[in-house]
C-alpha positions as CSV (number, residue, x, y, z in Angstrom):
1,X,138.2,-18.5,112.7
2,X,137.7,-15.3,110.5
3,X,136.0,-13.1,113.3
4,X,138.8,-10.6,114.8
5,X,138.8,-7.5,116.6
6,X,139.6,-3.4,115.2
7,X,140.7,-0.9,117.5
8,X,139.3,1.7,115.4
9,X,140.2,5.2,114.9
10,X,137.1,7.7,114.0
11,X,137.0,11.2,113.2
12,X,134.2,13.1,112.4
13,X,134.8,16.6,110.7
14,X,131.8,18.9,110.1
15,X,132.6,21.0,107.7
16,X,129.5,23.7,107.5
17,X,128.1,25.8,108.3
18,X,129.8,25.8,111.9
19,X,133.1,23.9,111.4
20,X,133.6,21.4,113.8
21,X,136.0,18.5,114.5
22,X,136.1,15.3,117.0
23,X,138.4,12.3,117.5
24,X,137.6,9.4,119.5
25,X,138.8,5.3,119.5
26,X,136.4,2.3,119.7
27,X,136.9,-0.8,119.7
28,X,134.8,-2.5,116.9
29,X,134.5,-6.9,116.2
30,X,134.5,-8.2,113.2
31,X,131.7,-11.5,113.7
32,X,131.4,-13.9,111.3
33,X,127.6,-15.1,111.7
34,X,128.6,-18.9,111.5
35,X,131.1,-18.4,114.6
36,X,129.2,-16.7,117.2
37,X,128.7,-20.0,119.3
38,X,131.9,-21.1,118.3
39,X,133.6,-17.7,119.9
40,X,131.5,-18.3,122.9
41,X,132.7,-21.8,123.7
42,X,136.6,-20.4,122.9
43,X,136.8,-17.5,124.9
44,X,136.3,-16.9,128.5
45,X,136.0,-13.3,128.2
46,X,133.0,-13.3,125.0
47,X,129.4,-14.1,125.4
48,X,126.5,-14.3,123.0
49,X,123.5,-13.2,124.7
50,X,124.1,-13.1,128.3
51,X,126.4,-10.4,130.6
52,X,130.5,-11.0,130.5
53,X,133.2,-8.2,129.9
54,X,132.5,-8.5,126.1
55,X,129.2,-9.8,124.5
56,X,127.0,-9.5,121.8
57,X,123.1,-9.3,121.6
58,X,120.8,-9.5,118.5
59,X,118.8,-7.2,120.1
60,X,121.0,-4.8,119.7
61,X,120.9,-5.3,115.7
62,X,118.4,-5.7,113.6
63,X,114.3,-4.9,114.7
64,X,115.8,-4.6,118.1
65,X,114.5,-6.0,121.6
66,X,110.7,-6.4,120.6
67,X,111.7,-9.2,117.6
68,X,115.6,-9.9,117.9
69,X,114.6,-12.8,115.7
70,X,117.0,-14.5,113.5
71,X,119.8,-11.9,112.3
72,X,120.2,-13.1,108.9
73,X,116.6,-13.9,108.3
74,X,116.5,-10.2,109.0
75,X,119.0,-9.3,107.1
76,X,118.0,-11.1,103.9
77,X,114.3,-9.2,104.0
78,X,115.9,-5.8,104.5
79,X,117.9,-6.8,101.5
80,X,114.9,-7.8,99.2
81,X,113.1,-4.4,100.8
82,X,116.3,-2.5,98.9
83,X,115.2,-4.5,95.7
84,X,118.5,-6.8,96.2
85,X,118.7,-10.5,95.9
86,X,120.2,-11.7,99.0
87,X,123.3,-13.0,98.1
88,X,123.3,-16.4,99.8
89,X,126.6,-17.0,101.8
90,X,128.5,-16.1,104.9
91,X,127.7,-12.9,106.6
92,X,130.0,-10.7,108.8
93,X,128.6,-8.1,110.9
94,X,131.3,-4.8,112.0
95,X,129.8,-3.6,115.3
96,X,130.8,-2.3,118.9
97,X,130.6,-5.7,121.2
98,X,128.4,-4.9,125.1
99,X,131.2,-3.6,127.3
100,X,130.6,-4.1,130.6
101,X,127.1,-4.9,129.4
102,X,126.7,-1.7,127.7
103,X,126.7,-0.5,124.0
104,X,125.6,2.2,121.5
105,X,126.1,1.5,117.8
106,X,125.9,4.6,115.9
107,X,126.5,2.7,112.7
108,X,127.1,-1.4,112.3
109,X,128.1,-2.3,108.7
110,X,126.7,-5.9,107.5
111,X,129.1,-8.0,104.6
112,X,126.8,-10.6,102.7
113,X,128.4,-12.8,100.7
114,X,128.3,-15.2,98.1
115,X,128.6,-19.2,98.7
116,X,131.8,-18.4,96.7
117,X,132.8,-15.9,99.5
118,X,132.7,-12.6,96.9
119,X,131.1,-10.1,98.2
120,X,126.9,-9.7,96.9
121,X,126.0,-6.9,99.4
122,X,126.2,-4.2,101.9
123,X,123.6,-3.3,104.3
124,X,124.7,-0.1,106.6
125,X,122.6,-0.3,109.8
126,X,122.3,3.3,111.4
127,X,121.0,4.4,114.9
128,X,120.3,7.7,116.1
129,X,119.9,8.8,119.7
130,X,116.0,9.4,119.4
131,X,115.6,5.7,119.4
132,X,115.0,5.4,115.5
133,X,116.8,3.0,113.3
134,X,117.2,2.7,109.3
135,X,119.7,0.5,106.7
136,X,121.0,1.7,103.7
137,X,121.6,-0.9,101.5
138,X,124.0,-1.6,98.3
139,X,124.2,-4.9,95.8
140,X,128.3,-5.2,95.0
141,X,129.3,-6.6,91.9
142,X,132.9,-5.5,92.2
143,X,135.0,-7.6,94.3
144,X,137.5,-4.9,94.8
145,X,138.9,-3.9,98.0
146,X,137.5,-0.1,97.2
147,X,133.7,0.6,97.1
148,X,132.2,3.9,96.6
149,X,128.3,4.4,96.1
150,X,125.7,6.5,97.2
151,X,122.3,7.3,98.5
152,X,119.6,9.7,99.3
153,X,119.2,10.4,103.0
154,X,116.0,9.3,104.4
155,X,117.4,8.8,108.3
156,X,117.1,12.0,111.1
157,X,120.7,11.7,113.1
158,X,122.2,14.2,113.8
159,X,119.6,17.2,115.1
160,X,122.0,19.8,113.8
161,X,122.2,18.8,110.2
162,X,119.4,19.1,107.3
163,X,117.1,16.3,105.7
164,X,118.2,17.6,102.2
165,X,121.5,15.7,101.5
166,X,122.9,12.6,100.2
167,X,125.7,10.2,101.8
168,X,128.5,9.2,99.9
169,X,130.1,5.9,101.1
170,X,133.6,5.1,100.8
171,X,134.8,1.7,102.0
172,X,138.2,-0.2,101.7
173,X,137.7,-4.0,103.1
174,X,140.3,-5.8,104.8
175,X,142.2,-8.2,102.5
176,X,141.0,-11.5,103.6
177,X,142.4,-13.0,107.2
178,X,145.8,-11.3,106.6
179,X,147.4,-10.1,110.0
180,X,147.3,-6.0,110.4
181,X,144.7,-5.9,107.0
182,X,143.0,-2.7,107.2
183,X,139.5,-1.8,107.5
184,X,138.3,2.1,106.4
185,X,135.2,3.4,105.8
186,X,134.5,7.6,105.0
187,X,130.9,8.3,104.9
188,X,130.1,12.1,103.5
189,X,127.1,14.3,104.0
190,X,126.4,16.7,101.3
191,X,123.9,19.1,99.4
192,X,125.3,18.8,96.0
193,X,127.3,21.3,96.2
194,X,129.6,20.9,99.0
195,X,130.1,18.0,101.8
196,X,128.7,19.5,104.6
197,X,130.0,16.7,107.0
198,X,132.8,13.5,106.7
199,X,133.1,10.3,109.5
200,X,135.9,8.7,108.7
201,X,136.6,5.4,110.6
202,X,139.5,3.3,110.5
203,X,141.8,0.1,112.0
204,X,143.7,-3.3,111.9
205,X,142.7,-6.3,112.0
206,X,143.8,-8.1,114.9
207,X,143.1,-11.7,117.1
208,X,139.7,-12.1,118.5
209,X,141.4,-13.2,122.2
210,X,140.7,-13.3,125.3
211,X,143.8,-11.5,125.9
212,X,143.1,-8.5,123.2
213,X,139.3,-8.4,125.1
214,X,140.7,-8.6,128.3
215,X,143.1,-5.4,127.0
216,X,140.2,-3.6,125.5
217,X,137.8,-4.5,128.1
218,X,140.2,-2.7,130.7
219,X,140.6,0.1,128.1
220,X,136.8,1.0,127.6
221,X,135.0,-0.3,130.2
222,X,132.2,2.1,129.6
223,X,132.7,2.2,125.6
224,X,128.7,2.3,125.0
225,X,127.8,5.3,127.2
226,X,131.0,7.2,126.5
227,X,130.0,7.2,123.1
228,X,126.2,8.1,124.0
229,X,127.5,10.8,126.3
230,X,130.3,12.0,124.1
231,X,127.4,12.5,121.0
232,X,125.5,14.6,123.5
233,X,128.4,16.7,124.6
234,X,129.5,17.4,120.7
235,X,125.8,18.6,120.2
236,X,126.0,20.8,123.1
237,X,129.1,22.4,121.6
238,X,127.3,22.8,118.3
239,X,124.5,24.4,119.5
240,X,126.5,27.2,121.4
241,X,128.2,27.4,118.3
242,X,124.9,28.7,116.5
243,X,124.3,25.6,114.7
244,X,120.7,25.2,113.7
245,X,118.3,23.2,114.8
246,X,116.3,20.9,112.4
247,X,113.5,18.9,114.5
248,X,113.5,15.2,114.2
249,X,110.6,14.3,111.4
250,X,108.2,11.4,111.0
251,X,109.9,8.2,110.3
252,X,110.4,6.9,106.7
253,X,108.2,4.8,105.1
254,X,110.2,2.0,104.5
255,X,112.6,0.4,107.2
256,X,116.0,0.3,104.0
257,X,117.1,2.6,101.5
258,X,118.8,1.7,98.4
259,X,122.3,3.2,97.8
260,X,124.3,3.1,94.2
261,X,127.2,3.4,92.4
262,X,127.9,7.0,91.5
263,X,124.1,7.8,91.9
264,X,125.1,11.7,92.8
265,X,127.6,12.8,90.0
266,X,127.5,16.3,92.1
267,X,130.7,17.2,94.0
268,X,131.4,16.1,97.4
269,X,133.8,18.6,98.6
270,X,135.1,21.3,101.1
């Protein structure tokens, strides 16, 4: 089996106006597609669709609750949405599992591949706390274990942080199945001018157990509403910092955005 479990480190740094800094650990699961029923049969401790210590629910991807639908069919018409040829093969999804029947993903990250298993595309699925969701989307024609490209923001998260930015999206893939492979990916906010915010995430690969969920399950029982709570907290620390707040706008027109290679030549820095 390919699918395997990251206890991931994240940091998020907001670098202006108000400079602000967090740490936190998550545990994330790398899920092959093609092995979801396979991982349910295997281990005691994993479910697909129904309540155990660890489980995963369409609904919590893709158009949500009222259509969970077929994921990749999904997947494939966000991808054609972003003007990108789905790329035909297997397809991982990088997600927090339900803990204890509870989960919040901020941001799930979506590898489409090619029958020939090089990577075609990216699709970054995003959730804010207001309920909303959005994908930004990337074709890959490297197969390099480094990808950088960027995009226009077109998704209200964070209250305390302007519409008027771009994301610049750094990822370094695991290589292949190999034991302790690591998986990083630094997503930047900025104006153009200066990065106004970086989320940096990062982890090993290890076995997808019953023994590591077991660990983790113990570890973060309550993973999905400490990291609902713990966004809420941080906001309540910016705000009595003085950091603006920018009201959450209509939705966008269009469920995906686009993202490319080295489409904002600007500087992302400090």
């Amino acid at each position: 089996m390919r699918s395997a479990l990251y206890d991931m480190a994240v940091v998020h740094h907001r670098l202006h106006p108000q400079p602000h800094r967090l740490r936190r650990g998550v545990t994330m699961l790398w899920l092959e597609l093609d092995e979801l029923d396979l991982l349910a049969r295997r281990l005691r401790l994993f479910s697909v669709g129904r309540r155990n210590l660890v489980s995963f629910h369409a609904e919590d991807h893709g158009a949500g609750a009222n259509d969970p639908g077929d994921l990749r069919a999904w997947l494939e018409s966000q991808l054609v949405l972003a003007g990108i040829a789905p790329p035909g093969g297997s397809i991982a999804l990088l997600c927090m599992p339900r803990l204890a029947g509870g989960a919040f993903n901020p941001i799930s990250t979506w590898f489409c591949h090619r029958p020939d298993g090089t990577l075609g595309a990216l699709l970054y699925e995003v959730r804010n706390t207001f309920g909303g969701r959005h994908a930004y989307a990337v074709g890959v024609d490297s197969d390099g274990p480094h990808l950088r490209h960027d995009a226009e923001k077109r998704f209200h998260v964070s209250p305390f942080m302007p519409m008027r930015m771009g994301y610049r999206f750094d990822l370094i893939r695991p290589d292949g199945d190999a034991p302790d492979a690591r998986l990083t990916l630094s997503i930047a906010g900025g104006d153009g001018e200066r990065t106004l915010i970086r989320a940096v995430m990062t982890g090993r690969r290890q076995p997808l157990t019953d023994r590591a969920l077991l660990r983790h399950g113990l570890r973060r029982p309550m993973q999905g509403l400490a990291v609902l709570g713990g966004i809420h907290l941080e906001a309540a620390r910016l705000w009595r910092k003085g950091a603006r707040f920018h009201p959450n706008p209509a939705p966008p027109a269009s469920p995906v955005t686009q993202a490319f290679p080295g489409a904002f030549p600007g500087p992302f820095h400090g």
